[in-house]
C-alpha positions as CSV (number, residue, x, y, z in Angstrom):
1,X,16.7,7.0,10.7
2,X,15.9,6.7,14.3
3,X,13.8,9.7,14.1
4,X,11.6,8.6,11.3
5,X,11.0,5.7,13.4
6,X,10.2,7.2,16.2
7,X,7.6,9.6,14.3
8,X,6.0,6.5,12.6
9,X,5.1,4.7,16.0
10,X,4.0,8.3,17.3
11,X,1.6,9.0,14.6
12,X,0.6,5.5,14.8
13,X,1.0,4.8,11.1
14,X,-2.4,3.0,10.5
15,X,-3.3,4.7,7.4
16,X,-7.3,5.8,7.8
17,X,-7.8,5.5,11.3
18,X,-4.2,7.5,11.9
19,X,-5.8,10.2,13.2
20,X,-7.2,10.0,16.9
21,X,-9.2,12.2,18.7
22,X,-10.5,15.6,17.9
23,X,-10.3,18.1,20.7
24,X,-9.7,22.5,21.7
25,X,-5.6,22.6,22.3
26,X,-3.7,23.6,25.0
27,X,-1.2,26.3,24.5
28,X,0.3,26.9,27.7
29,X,4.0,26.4,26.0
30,X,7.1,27.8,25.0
31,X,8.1,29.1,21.8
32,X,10.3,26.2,19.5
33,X,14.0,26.3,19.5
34,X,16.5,25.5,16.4
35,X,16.8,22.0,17.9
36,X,13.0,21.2,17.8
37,X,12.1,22.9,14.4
38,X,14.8,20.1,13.3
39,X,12.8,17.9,15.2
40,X,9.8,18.0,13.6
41,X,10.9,18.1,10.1
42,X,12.7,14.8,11.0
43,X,9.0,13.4,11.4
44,X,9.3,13.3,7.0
45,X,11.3,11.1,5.5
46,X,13.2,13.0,1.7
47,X,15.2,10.7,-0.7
48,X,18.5,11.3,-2.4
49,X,20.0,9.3,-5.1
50,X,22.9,8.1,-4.2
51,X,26.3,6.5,-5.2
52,X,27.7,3.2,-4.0
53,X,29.7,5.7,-1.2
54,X,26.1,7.4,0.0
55,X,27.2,10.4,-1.9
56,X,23.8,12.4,-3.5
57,X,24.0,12.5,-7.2
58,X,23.9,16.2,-8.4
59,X,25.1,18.7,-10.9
60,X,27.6,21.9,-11.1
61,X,25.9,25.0,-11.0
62,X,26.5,28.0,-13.1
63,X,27.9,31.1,-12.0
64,X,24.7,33.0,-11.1
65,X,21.7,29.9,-11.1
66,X,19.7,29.9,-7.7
67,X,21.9,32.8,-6.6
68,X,25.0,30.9,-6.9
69,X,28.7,32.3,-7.4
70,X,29.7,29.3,-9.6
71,X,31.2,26.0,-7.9
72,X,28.4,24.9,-6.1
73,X,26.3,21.9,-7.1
74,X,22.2,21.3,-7.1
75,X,21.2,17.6,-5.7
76,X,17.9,16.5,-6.1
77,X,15.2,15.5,-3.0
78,X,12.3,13.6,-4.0
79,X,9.1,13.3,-1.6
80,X,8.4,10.1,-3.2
81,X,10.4,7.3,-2.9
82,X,8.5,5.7,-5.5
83,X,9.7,8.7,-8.3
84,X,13.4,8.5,-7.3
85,X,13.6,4.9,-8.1
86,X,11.7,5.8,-11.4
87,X,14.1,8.0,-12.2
88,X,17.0,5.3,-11.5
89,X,15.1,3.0,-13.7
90,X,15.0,5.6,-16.8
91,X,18.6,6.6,-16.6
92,X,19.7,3.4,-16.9
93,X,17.5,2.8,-20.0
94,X,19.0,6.2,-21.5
95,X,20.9,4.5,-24.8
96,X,24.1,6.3,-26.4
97,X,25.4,7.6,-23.1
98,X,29.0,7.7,-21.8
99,X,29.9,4.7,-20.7
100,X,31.4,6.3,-17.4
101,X,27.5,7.5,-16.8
102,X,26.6,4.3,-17.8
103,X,29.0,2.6,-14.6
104,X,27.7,5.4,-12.5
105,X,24.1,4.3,-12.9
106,X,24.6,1.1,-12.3
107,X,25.8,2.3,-8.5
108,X,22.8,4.4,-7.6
109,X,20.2,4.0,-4.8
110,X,17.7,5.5,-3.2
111,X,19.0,6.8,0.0
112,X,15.8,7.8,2.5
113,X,16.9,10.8,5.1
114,X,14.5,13.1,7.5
115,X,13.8,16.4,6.2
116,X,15.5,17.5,9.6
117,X,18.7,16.7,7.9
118,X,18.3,18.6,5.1
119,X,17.2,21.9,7.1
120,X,20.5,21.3,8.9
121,X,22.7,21.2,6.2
122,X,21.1,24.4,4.5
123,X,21.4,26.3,7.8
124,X,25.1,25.1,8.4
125,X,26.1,26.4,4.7
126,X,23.6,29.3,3.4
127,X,26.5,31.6,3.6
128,X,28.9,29.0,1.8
129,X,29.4,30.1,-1.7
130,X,30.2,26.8,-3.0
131,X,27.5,25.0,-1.2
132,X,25.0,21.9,-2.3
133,X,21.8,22.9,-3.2
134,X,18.6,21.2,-2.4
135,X,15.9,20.8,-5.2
136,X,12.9,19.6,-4.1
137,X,10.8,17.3,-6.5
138,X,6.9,17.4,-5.3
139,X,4.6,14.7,-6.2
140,X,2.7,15.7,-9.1
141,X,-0.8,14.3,-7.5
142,X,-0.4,16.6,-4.5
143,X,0.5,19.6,-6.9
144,X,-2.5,19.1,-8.8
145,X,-4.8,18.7,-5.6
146,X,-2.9,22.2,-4.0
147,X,-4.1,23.6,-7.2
148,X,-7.5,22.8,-7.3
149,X,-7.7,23.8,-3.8
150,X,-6.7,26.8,-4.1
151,X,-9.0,27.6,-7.4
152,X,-11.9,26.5,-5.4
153,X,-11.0,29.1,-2.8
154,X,-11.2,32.0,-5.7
155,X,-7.1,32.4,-6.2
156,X,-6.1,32.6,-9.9
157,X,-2.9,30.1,-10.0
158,X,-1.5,28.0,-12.4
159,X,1.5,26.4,-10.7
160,X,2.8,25.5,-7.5
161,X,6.6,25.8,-6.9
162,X,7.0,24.6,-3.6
163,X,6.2,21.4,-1.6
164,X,2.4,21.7,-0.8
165,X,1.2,21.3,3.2
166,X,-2.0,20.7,4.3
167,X,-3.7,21.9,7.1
168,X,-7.5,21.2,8.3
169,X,-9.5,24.3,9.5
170,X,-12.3,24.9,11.8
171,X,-13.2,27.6,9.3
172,X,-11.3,30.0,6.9
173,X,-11.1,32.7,9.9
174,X,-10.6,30.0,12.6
175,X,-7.8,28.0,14.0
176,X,-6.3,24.9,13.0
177,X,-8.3,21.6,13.8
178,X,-6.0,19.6,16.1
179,X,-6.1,16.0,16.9
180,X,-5.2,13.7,19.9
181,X,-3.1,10.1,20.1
182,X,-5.0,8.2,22.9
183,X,-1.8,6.7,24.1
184,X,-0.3,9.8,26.1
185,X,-3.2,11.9,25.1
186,X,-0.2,14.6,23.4
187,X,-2.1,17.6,21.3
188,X,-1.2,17.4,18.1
189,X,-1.6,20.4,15.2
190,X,-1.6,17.9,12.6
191,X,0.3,19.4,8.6
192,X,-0.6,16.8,5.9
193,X,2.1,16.0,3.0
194,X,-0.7,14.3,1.6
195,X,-4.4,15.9,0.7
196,X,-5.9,12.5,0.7
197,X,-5.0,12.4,4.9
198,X,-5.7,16.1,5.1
199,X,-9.7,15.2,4.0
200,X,-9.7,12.1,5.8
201,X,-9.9,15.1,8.8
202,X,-12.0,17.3,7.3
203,X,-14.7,14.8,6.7
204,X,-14.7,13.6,10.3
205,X,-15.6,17.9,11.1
206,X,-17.7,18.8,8.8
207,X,-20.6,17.5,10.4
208,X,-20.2,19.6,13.5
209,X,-18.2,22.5,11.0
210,X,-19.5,23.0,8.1
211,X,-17.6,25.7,7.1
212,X,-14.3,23.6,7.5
213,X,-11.4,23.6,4.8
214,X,-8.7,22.9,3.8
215,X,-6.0,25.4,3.5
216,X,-2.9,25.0,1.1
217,X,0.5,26.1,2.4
218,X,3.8,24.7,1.5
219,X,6.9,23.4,3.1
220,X,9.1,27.0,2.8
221,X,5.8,28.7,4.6
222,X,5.7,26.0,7.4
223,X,9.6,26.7,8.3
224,X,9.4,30.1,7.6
225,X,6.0,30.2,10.3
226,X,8.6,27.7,12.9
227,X,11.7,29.8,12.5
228,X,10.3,33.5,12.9
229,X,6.5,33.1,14.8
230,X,6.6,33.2,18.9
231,X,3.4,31.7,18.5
232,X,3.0,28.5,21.6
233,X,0.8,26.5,19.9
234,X,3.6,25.9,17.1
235,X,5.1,23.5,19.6
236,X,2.3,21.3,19.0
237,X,2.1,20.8,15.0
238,X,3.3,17.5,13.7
239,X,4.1,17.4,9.8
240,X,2.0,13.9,8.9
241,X,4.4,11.9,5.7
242,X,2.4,10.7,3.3
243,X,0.7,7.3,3.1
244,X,3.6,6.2,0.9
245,X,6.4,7.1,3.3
246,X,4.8,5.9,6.1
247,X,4.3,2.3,4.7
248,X,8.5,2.7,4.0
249,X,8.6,3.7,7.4
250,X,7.2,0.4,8.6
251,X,9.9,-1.4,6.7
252,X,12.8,0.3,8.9
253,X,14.1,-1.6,12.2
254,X,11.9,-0.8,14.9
255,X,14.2,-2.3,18.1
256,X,14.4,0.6,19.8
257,X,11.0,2.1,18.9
258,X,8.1,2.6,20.9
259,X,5.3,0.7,20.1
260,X,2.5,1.9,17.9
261,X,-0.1,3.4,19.8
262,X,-3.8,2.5,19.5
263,X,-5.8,5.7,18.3
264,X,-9.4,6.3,19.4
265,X,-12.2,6.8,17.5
266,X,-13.2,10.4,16.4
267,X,-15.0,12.5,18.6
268,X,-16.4,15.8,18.2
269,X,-13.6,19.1,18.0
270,X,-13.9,21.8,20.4
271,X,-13.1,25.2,18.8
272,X,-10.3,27.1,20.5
């Protein structure tokens, strides 16, 4: 978990006021490499329930479900710790079930990993036939505000399948808004797991941008965009956890972590 902790003290983890100043980018960088889209998915923490051995509870596939040639096995990932322990809670509550389920739930944990993780596993094995596969479990609060983000913007939808990223614009044509931590001054392209931090952005430029948004992508999109764009300024962008995971982020041992920088306040964006 080193690398979550390292990403919490980077981002500062100060819940409003994580966000430092506003500024143009610089984009006089390479293109990423496998080892640094790992990287910065290892900035979000996932959970997996887990056995008394650390082994990720999950279920046999059928021959021919999510593309599958039978023997492989579907785990689930939550984004919220908070709905994996719920879930715990429930199946222990489940009356009239084996009693070997019954000893198995009695066993299970949360078990917090980075994202990073997870990408590396589904590289190492896509062309594994009998190979675990990842369901992600979205919270339902940042479904619901992808949605209604997207029907403001005119799009006709009525579900959301993926995890939903948010990204602050300068405007709908325009390029991303970027921020800056005050205590090495890096550039970041900040991508919210949370909608609540991705307004907390947009209300500090809409004074000077009124025609700044929000625009909804999701978590396949943003590795898809890292994986197969030579764009430079993709070394810059930073996925942000949510408020929830970065107050469990606090909780992990910090020994070896750089402190938490101090952010500045917000100044006015220059458009790049």
């Amino acid at each position: 978990m080193k690398s979550l902790v390292r990403w919490g003290a980077t981002l500062g983890l100060v819940g409003s006021t994580l966000l430092g100043t506003v500024f143009g980018i610089n984009l006089s960088v390479l293109a990423l490499s496998e080892q640094q889209i790992k990287d910065k998915l290892d900035s979000v923490p996932v959970y997996l329930i887990t056995n008394d051995k650390g082994l990720p509870l999950s279920r046999a596939l059928p021959e021919g479900e999510n593309g599958q040639k039978g023997g492989g096995s579907v785990t689930g990932v939550y984004m919220s710790r908070q709905e994996a322990q719920a879930f715990i809670a429930e199946l222990r509550k489940v009356k009239g079930k084996d009693p070997k389920l019954d000893e198995v739930a009695k066993t299970l944990q949360v078990t917090a990993v980075p994202l990073g993780i997870i990408y590396q596993q589904l590289q190492e094995t896509k062309n594994q036939p009998n190979r675990l596969v990842f369901a992600f479990k979205p919270v339902d609060q940042e479904i619901q505000g992808a949605l209604e983000l997207l029907r403001q913007s005119g799009q006709k939808v009525d579900q959301f399948k993926s995890v939903p990223v948010f990204a602050v614009r300068f405007a709908p044509e325009q390029g991303y808004v970027p921020i800056q931590m005050t205590s090495d001054k890096q550039q970041l392209i900040p991508l919210f797991l949370s909608k609540q931090d991705a307004q907390g952005l947009l209300n500090q430029v809409k004074p000077k941008y009124p025609k700044a948004d929000i625009q909804v992508i999701d978590v396949d999109g943003v590795i898809k965009t890292l994986q197969g764009k030579n764009d430079s300024w993709l070394n810059q962008v930073v996925l942000v956890p949510s408020p929830e995971s970065r107050e469990y982020i606090k909780t992990l041992p910090r020994d070896n972590a750089p402190k938490t920088p101090a952010t500045s306040q917000p100044k006015k964006p220059n458009q790049r």
